[in-house]
NUPA-167916 format. One record per residue: x, y, z of N, C-alpha, C in turn; residue in one letter. Coordinates in steps of 0.001 Angstrom, whole numbers, plus 500000, padded with zeros to 6 digits. Each point is the difference from the previous one (the first is absolute). Layout:
N
XYZXYZXYZA/...
This chain:
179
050237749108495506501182500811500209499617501269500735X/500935501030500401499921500857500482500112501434499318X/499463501204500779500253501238499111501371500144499701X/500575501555499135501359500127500476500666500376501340X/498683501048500714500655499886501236499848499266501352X/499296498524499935500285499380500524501215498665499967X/500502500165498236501529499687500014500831500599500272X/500300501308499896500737501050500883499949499598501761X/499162499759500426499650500421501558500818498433500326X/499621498525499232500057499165500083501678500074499924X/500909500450499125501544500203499872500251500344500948X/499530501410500450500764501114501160500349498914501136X/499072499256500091499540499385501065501203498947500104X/500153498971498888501083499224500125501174500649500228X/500506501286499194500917500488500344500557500527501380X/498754500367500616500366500490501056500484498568501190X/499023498799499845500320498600500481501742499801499850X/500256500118498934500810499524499074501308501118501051X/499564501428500165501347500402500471500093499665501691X/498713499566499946500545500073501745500345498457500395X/499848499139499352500517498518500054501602500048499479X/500475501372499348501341500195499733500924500549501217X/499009501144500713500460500506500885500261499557501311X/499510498354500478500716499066500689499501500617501576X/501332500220500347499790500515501413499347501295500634X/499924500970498838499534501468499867498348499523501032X/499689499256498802498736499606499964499443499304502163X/500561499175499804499701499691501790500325500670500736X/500668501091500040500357501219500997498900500506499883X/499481500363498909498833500713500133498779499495500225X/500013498687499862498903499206500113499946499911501399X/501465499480500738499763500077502082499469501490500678X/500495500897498836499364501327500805498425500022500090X/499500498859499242498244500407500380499568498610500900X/500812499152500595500082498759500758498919500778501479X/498467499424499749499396500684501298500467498877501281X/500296498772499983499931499071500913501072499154499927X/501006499633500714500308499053499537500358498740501539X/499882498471499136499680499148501064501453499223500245X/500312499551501201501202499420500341499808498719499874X/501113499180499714500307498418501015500871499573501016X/500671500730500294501429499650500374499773500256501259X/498537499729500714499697499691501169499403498806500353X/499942499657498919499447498562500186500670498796499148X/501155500426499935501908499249499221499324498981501267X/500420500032501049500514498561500768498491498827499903X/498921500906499935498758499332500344499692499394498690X/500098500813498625500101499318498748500321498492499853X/500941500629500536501475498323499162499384499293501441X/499780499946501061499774498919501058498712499185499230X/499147500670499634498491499900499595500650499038498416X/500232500170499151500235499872498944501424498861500247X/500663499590500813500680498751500090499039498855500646X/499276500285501201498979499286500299499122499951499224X/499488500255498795499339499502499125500904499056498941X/501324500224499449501093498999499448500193498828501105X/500154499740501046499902498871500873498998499453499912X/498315500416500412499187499038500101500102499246498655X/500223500835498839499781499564498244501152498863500026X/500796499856500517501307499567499896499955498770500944X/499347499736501353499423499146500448499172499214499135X/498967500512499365499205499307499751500227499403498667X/501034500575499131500595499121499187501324499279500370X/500249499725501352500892499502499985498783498241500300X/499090500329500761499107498915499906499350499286498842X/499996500781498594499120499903498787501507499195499342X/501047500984499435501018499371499235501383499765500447X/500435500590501093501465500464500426500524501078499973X/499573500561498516500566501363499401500088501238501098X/499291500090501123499478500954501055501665499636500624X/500483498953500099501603500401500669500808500981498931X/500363500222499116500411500690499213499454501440500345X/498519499920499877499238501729500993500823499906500466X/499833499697501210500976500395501115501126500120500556X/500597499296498636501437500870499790500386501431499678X/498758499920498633499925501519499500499571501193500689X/499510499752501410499353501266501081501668500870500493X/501052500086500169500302500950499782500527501120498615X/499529499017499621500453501056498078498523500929500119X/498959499265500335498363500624500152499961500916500785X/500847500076500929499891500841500986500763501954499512X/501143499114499290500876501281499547498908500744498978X/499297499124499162498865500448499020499355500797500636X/499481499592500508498641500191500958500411501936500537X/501211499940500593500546501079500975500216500738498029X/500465500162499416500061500412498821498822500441499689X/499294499364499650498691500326499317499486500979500799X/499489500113501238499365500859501043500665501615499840X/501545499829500071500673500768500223499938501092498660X/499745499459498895499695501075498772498453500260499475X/499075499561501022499032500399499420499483501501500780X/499140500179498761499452502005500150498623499697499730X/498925500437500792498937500208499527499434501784499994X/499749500178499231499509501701500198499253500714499495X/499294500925500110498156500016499844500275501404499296X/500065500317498782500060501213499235498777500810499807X/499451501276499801498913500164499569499392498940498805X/500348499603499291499349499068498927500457499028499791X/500354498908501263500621498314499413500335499992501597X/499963498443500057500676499464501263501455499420499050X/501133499961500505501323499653499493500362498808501173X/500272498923498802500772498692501488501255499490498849X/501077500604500623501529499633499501500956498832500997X/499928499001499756501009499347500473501072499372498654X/501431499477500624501023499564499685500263498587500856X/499644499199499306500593498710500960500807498604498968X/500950499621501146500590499077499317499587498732499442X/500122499421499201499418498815499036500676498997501058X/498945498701499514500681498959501162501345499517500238X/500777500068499367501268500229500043501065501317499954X/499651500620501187500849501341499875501409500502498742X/500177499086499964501705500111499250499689500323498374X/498410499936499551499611499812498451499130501485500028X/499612501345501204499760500499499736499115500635500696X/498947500993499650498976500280500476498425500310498963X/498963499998500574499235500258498918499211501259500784X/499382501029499110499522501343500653498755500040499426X/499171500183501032498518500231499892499448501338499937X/499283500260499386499481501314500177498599500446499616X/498969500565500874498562499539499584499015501060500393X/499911500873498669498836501137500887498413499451499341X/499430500365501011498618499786500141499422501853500311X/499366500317498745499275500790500245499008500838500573X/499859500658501032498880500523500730498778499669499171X/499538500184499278498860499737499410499460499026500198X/501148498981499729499544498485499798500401498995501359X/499678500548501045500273499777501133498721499775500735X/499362498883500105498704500004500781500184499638501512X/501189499634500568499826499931501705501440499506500116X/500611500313501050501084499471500369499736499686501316X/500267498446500036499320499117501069501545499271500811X/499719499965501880500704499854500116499844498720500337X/501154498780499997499659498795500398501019499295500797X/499639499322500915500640499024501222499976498433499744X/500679499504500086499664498630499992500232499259501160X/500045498753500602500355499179500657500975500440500901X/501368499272498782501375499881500229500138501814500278X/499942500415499032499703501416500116500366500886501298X/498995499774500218499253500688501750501133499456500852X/500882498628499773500553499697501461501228500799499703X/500642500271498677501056500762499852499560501880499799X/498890500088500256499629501691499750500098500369498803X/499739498818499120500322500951498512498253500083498853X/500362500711499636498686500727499017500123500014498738X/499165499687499099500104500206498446499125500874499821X/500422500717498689498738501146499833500093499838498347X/498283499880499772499992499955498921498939500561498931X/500563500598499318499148500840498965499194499862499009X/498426499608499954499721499734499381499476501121499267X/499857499224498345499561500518498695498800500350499873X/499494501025499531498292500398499566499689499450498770X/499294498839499454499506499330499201499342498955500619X/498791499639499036499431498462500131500773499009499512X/500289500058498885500841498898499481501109499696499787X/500896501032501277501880499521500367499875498894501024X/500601499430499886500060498572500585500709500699501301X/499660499139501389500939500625501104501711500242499940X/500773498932499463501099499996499096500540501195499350X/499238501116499916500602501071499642500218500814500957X/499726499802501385500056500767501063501452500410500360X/500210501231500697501700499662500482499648499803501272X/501082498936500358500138499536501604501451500136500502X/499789500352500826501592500900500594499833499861501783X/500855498948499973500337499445501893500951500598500508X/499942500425501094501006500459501222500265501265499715X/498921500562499806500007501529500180499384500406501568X/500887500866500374500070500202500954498645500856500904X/499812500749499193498900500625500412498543500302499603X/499385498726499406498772499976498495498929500691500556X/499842500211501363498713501231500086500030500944499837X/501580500736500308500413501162499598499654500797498564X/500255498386499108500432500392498429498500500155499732X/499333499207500688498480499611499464499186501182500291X/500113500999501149499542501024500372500039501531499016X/501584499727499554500593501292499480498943499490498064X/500270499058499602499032499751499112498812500186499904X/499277499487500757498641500466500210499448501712500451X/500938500912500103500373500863500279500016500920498586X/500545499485498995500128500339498755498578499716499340X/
């Protein structure tokens, strides 16, 4: 157990958690006022969704060769597309003195049932490289993933965040390394 005043320090502490998880919006006003960086997408909206339907086609081809089911894909590419333009359109990435912040809002595969909201800080501390990556398909549509990996031996890569069609990942990667 602990002294008494490290149960004291240990209370203050929740309490103070406790009022600013009450105080809602108070709280992110003040939190954007210390926002050192922040990264766009909505320059790379058209190149996204081009990149990311041509990957639902080839998949969709190639099960249309395996089971059939791939005609049905390709019915579903414009509902994917409205997703797709959705998803891009609400995400925030932004580099605070102490956390990288990645907020998106995107619609569940059936728009009409909702949305689900992500939200994911990764701590400066625990930040060992943010690496930028190209792929293939990638490169012919100009789009980039950037992804953050974890400082440990024994986190599996799986804990990494990976975040595509950001618009400008050397930018973000610079102003980080910078910190």
């Amino acid at each position: 157990m602990g002294t008494g005043d490290e149960v004291v320090e240990i209370e203050s502490l929740e309490r103070s958690l406790l009022s600013e998880s009450i105080t809602g919006e108070e709280g992110t006003e003040a939190e954007d006022e210390s926002v050192l960086y922040t990264s766009s997408f909505q320059e790379m909206e058209e190149n996204f969704v081009k990149y990311q339907t041509a990957q639902w086609v080839l998949f969709s081809l190639l099960l249309i060769l395996a089971w059939g089911i791939g005609l049905f894909m390709l019915l579903y590419i414009p509902v994917r597309r409205y997703i797709l333009r959705k998803d891009i359109r609400s995400r925030k990435l932004y580099l605070t003195p102490n956390s990288i912040v990645y907020k998106v809002t995107r619609p569940v595969p059936f728009p009409c049932f909702g949305v689900l909201k992500k939200e994911k800080h990764v701590l400066l501390p625990s930040v060992a490289d943010v690496v930028i990556e190209q792929g293939y398909l990638q490169s012919l549509f100009g789009v980039y993933s950037l992804r953050i990996e974890n400082v440990g031996v024994r986190r599996p890569p799986s804990d990494d965040v990976q975040i595509q069609g950001i618009a400008n990942p050397s930018a973000f990667r610079k102003v980080f390394l910078i910190i």
